[in-house]
C-alpha positions in Angstrom: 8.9 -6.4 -24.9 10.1 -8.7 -22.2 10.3 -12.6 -21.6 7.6 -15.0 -20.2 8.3 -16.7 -16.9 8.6 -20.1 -15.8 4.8 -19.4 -14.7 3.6 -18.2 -18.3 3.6 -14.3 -17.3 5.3 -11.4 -19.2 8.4 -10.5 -17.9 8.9 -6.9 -18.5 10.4 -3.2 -17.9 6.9 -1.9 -17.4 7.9 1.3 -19.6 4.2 2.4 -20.4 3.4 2.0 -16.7 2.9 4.4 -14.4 5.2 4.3 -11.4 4.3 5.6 -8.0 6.9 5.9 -5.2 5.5 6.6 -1.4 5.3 9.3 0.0 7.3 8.8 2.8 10.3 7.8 0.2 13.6 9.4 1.5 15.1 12.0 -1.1 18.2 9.8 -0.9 17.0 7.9 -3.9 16.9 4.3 -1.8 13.3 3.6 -3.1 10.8 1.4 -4.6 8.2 2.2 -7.0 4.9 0.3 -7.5 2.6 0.2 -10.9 -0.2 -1.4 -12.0 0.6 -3.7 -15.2 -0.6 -4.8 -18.2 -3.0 -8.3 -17.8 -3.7 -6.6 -14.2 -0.6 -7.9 -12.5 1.2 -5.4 -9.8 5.2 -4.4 -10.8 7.8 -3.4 -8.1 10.7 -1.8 -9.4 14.0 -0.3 -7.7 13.4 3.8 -7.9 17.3 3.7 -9.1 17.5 1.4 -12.1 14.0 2.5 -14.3 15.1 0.3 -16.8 16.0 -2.8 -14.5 14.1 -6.0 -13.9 10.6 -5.7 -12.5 9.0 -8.1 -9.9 5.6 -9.1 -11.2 2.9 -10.1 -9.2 -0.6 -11.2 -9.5 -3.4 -9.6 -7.4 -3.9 -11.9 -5.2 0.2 -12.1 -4.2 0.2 -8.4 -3.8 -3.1 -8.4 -1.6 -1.3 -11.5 0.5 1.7 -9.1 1.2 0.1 -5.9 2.0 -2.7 -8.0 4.7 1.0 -9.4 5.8 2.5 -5.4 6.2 -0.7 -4.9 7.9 -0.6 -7.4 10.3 3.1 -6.9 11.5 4.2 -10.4 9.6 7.6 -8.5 8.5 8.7 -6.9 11.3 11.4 -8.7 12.5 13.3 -7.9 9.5 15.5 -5.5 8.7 16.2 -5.6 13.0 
């Protein structure tokens, strides 16, 4: 099991989820993994630490950041 968040959601490791790292991961292991969650929220994981804390987001987060990726809104970082 996990926690609840200040927001009400479940906080947790995700175990029964399936976790999906891109394709264009590097074999160094320096990776993120993405799952779909129980209650339909989106988990982010680092590749490393399986049994570390998850970021949880709802749909429409994980929507807002990928129309952000797609329209060049992080860029800047990691210059």
């Amino acid at each position: 099991m996990g926690r609840r968040t200040a927001a009400g959601r479940h906080e947790g490791s995700g175990a029964d989820s399936h976790w999906m790292k891109s394709s264009l991961s590097f074999s160094n292991g320096n990776c993120v993994e993405v799952s779909s969650l129980t209650e339909g929220d989106i988990g982010v994981r680092d590749s490393k630490d399986s049994e570390g804390p998850v970021l949880r987001f709802t749909p429409d987060e994980w929507h807002a950041f990928l129309g952000g990726v797609r329209n060049g809104e992080f860029d800047r970082f990691g210059n």
